[in-house]
Structures are given as structure tokens and as C-alpha cells.
C-alpha positions in Angstrom: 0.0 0.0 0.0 2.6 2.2 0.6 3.4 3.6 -3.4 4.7 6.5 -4.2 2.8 8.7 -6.1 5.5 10.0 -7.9 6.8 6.9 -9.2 3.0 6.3 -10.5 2.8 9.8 -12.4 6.2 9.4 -13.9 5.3 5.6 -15.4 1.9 7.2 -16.8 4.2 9.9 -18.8 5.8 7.2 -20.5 2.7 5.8 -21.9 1.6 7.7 -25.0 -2.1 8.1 -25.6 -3.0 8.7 -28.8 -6.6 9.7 -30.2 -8.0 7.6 -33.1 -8.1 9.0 -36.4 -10.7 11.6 -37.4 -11.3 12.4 -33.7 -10.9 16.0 -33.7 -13.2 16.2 -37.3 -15.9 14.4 -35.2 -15.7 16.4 -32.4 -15.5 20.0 -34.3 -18.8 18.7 -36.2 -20.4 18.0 -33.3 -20.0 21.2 -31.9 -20.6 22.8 -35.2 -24.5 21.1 -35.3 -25.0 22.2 -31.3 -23.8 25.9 -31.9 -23.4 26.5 -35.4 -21.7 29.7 -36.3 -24.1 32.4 -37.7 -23.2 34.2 -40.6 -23.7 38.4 -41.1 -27.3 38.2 -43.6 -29.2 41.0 -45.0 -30.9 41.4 -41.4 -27.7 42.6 -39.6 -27.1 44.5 -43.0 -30.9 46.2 -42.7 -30.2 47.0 -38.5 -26.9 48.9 -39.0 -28.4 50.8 -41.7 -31.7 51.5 -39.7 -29.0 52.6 -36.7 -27.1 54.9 -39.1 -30.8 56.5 -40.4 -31.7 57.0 -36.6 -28.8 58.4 -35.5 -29.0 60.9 -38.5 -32.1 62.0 -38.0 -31.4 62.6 -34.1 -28.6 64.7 -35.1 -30.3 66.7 -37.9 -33.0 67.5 -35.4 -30.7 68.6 -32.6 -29.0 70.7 -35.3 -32.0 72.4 -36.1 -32.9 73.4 -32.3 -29.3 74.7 -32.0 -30.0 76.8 -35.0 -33.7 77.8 -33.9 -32.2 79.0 -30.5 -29.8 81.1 -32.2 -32.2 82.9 -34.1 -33.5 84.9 -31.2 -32.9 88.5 -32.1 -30.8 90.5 -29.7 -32.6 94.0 -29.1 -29.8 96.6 -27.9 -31.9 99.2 -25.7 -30.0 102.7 -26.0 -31.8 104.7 -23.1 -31.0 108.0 -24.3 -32.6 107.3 -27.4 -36.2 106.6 -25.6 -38.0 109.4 -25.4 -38.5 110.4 -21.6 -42.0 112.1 -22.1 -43.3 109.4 -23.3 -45.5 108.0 -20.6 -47.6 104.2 -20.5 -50.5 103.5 -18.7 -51.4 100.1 -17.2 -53.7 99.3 -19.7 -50.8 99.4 -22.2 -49.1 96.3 -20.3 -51.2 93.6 -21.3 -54.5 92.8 -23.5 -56.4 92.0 -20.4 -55.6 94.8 -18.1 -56.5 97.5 -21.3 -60.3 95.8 -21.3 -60.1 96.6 -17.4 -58.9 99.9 -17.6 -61.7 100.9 -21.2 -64.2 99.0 -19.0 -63.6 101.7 -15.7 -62.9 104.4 -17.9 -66.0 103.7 -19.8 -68.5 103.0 -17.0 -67.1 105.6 -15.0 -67.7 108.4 -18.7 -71.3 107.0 -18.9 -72.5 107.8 -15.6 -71.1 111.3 -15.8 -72.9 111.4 -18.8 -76.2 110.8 -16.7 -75.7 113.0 -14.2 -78.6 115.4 -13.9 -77.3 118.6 -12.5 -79.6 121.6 -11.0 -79.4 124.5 -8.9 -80.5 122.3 -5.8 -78.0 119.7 -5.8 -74.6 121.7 -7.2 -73.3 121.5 -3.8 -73.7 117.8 -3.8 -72.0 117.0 -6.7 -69.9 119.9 -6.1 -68.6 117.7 -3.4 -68.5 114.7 -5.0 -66.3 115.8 -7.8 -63.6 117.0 -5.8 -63.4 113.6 -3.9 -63.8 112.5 -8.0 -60.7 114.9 -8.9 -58.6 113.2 -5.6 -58.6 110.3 -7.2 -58.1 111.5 -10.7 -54.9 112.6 -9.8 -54.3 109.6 -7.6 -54.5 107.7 -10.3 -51.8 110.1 -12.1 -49.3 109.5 -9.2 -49.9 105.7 -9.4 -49.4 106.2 -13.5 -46.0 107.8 -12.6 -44.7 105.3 -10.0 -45.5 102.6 -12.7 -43.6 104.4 -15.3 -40.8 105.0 -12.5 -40.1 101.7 -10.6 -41.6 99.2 -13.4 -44.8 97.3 -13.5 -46.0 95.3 -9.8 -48.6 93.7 -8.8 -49.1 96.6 -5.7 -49.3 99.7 -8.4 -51.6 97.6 -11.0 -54.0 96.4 -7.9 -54.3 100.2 -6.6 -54.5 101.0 -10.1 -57.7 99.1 -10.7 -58.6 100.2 -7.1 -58.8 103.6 -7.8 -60.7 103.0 -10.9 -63.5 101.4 -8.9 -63.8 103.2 -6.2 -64.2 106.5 -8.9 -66.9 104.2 -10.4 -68.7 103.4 -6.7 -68.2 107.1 -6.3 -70.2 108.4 -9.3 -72.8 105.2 -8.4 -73.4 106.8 -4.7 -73.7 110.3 -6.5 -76.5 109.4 -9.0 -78.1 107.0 -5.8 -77.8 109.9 -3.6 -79.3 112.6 -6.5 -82.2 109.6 -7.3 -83.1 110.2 -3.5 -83.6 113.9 -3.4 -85.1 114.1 -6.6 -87.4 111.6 -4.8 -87.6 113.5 -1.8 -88.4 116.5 -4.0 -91.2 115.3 -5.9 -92.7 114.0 -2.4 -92.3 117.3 -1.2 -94.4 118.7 -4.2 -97.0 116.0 -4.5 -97.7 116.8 -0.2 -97.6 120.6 -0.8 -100.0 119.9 -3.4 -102.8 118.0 -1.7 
């Protein structure tokens, strides 16, 4: 029992093995038929093709955004060529806050237009107008600070503000004339009987 192992590895050297004939054709076949070795067909031809197209178009696309954001125009604003007299109002801002300032202005020119005024209630709408003329210029000063500092949101809010409370104004002044021209005619009709 006791062999060396080395003497049995050495003895085993010395025997030659040899394969039989055709061996290594059988064995490349075989693995040929389990995994044979795919050529490059049209398909593979068609794919790079379709890859190449892709990658084309991706790159003519992104060129076209690089060129479309280049196109913005660049507007060089020489201050001293701006006229300085030349004032805006908040109407001329935006679309929307013009119908809000012709819808005031317009509402508020319509019921000065109906005001009826007489000898009797001057004083009344005597009053009334100066509170009226306040606010006109009011409305001036808040026209100049926007012109000054820039459009905000506090100027444009007391802007449309003022242009209601001149319209609430001239509403309490034809409600207030509507009641002593009331008062009047009661006065008459009692004086009367």
C-alpha cells in the first residue's frame, strides 16, 4: 500500500495516448451542429443601416434646435434714445388689463354722462367731484410710479382700485341725487294735496 505517487505519475508519462483518427473532425462537427456559427445576412445588414438613419435624423434634429435657438434676435436698448416724455399706462401692459382699464374708464364716462345737475344739488356734486378729482390725480401719481419703478402687482392692484372706487363714487352720486329728486317730488306732491 505504501506507493509512491510519484513513481505512479512518472510511469503514466511514459505511456503515450494517442486519439483515433478523425477524432478532432468528429468532435468539431459536433460542436458545429449544437452551436453553429451564424453568418452576417441582410438582417444585420438592414439593422446597422436602420441605426445609421436613426442616429441621422437625431442629429439633424438637434441641429435644427441649435439653429432655432440662435435665431432669437438680440434688441440693444440705448436709453438715451427713448423718449423720456413718453409715458404708459397700465392698460398698455397687457391685453387684459386694457379691457379693465376701457371697462372703468367707460362705465365711470357713462354715468357722468347721466348725471342730472340743477341748482338744488350743485353742492352735492360739487362735493363729490372734488373727492372725483382726488382720485383722478391719484391715479396720475400711481401712473407715474409705474412708469418709474416698473410694473408690480401693488401699483396695477391700486390702479384698478382707484378706478372702482371713482366708479362706486359716481354710483353713490346718481343713488344719492335719485333720492332727493325723490324726496323732491314727495315734497311737491304733499304741498299739493
Amino acid at each position: 500500500m505504501g506507493q509512491d505517487l510519484r513513481e505512479l505519475f512518472k510511469e503514466e508519462q511514459k505511456q503515450k495516448f494517442s486519439l483515433k483518427q478523425g477524432h478532432e473532425d468528429r468532435f468539431l462537427q459536433k460542436l458545429n451542429d449544437a452551436m453553429p456559427i451564424k453568418k452576417k445576412g441582410l438582417n444585420t445588414i438592414w439593422y446597422a443601416a436602420a441605426s445609421i438613419i436613426v442616429l441621422i435624423g437625431i442629429g439633424f434634429l438637434g441641429f435644427l434646435q441649435l439653429k432655432m435657438d440662435t435665431k432669437v434676435p438680440t434688441t440693444i436698448v440705448d436709453i438715451d434714445a427713448i423718449p423720456q416724455n413718453e409715458d404708459f399706462s397700465f392698460g398698455d401692459l397687457s391685453p387684459d388689463l386694457k379691457k379693465v382699464e376701457n371697462y372703468y374708464v367707460a362705465n365711470i364716462n357713462l354715468e357722468l354722462s347721466k348725471l342730472e345737475i340743477s341748482k338744488e344739488n350743485k353742492n352735492l356734486v360739487d362735493s363729490f367731484m372734488d373727492r372725483l378729482a382726488e382720485l383722478n390725480m391719484e391715479y396720475m401719481d400711481l401712473n407715474k410710479e409705474l412708469n418709474e419703478l416698473g410694473p408690480n402687482d401693488q401699483t396695477i392692484s391700486a390702479l384698478i382700485e382707484n378706478l372702482q372706487l371713482r366708479l362706486q363714487l359716481l354710483q353713490k352720486l346718481k343713488k344719492k341725487l335719485n333720492q332727493l329728486k325723490s324726496s323732491k317730488n314727495e315734497q311737491i306732491t304733499q304741498n299739493s294735496i
